[in-house]
N, C-alpha and C positions, 0 to 999 in steps of 0.2 A: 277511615280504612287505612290498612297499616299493609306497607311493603316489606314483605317477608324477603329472608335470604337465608337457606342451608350451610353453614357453615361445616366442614368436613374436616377434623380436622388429625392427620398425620398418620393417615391407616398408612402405614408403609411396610413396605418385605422384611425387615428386621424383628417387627412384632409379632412376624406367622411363625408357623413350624416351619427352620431349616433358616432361622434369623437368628441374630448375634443377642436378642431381647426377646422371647417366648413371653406373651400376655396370655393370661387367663382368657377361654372362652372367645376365642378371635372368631372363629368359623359363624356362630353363632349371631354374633355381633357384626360380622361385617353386612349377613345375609339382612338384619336389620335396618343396615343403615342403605345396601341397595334400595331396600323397599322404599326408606324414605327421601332417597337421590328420585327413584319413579314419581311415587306424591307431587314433591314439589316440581318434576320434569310435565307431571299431568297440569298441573296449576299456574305453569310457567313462570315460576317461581327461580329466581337465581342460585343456581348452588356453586359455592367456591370452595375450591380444596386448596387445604394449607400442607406445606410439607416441611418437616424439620430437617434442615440438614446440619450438621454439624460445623462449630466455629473453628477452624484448624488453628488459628490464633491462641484459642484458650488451651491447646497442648491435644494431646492425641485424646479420644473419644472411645468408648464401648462398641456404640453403632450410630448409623445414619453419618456415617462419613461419605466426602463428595465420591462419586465416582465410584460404587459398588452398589452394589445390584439391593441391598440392604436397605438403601436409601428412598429406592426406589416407589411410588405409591402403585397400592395393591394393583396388576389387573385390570380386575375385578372394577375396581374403581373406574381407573382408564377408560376403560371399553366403555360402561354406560354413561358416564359425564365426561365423553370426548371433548365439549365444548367450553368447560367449565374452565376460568383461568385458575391458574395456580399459583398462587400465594406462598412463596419462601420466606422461613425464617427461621432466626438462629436463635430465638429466647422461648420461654416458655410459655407468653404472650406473645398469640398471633397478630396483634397491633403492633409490639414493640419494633421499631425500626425496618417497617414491611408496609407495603401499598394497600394494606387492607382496607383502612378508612379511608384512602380516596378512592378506589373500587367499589366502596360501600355507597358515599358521599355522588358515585358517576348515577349511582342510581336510583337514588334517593330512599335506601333501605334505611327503614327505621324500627326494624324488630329482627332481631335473628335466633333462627334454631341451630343451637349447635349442638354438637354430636365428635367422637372419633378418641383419640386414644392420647395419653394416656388420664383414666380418670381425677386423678389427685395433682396432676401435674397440668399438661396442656389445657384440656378442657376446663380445670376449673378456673386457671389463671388467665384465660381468656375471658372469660366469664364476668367475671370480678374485675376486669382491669379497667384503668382510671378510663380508656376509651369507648370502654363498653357504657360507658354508664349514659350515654345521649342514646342508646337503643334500649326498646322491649329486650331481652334476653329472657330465653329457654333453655335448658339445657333435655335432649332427648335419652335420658336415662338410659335404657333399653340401648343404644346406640353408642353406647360408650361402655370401655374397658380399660383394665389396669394389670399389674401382677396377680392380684388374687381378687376374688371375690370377696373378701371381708376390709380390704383397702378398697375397694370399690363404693362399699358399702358405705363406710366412714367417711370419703368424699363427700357422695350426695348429700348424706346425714348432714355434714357439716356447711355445704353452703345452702341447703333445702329453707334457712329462713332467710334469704335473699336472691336466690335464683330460684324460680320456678322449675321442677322437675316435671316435665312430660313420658308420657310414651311415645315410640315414633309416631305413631297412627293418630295420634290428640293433636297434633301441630297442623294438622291439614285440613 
């Protein structure tokens, strides 16, 4: 039997409408990924959210810079996974020099669904990364977004012969 974990990763205010980074189809998607924050809350299942904030070191940023409301993760989010730690970081891999694996490692999660934005970028380099590879990894299709939908598309396409694409509702 395998200890799941929801992985969330970077629904933040800059990617909604009235954000410095407008993603295809948020509304849609975010309502997605509540449902499957409830799933794994009904299954007691760990969900952790990741949030990207920007390296001020690397020079000024587009968005998700500290300290603006941009940065911020959805609400939405907030409110129904009050309890869930959060996970910062500054690379495109949610592992890369962030507490995730030993967060992961406190709980002895050995398979993760991950889910959250943006599709060709976080999620999938998360995905794929050298410390993903000691877990089960999913990726919850449905649950994840990008600029367009045909960059969305091309994503999945592209790591679909080594991560598993789910729907949200398959992962439960």
């Amino acid at each position: 039997m395998s200890n799941k974990a929801l992985v969330v990763i970077d629904i933040q205010r800059d990617y909604f409408e009235g954000g410095k980074f407008v993603l295809f189809n948020t509304a849609a998607v975010l309502e997605n990924i509540l449902v499957a924050i409830k799933h794994a809350q009904a299954q007691q299942l760990p969900v952790i959210l990741v949030q990207h904030v920007a390296d001020e070191s690397q020079g000024p940023s587009p968005f998700f810079n500290a300290d603006t409301s941009g940065v911020e993760i959805h609400p939405d989010i907030l409110t129904l996974a009050a309890d869930a730690p959060i996970v910062i970081k500054t690379f495109s891999d949610s592992f890369e020099k962030t507490e995730l694996q030993a967060l992961l490692a406190a709980q002895s999660i050995d398979e993760l669904l991950i889910c959250g934005m943006m599709t060709q970028n976080c999620v999938t380099h998360t995905a794929i990364s050298k410390a993903a590879e000691q877990y089960k990894v999913s990726i919850l299709a449905d649950c994840c977004t990008t600029s367009d939908a045909m960059t969305h598309n091309i994503a999945l396409q592209g790591i679909s012969h080594r991560i598993p694409l789910l729907e949200g509702l398959q992962a439960f």
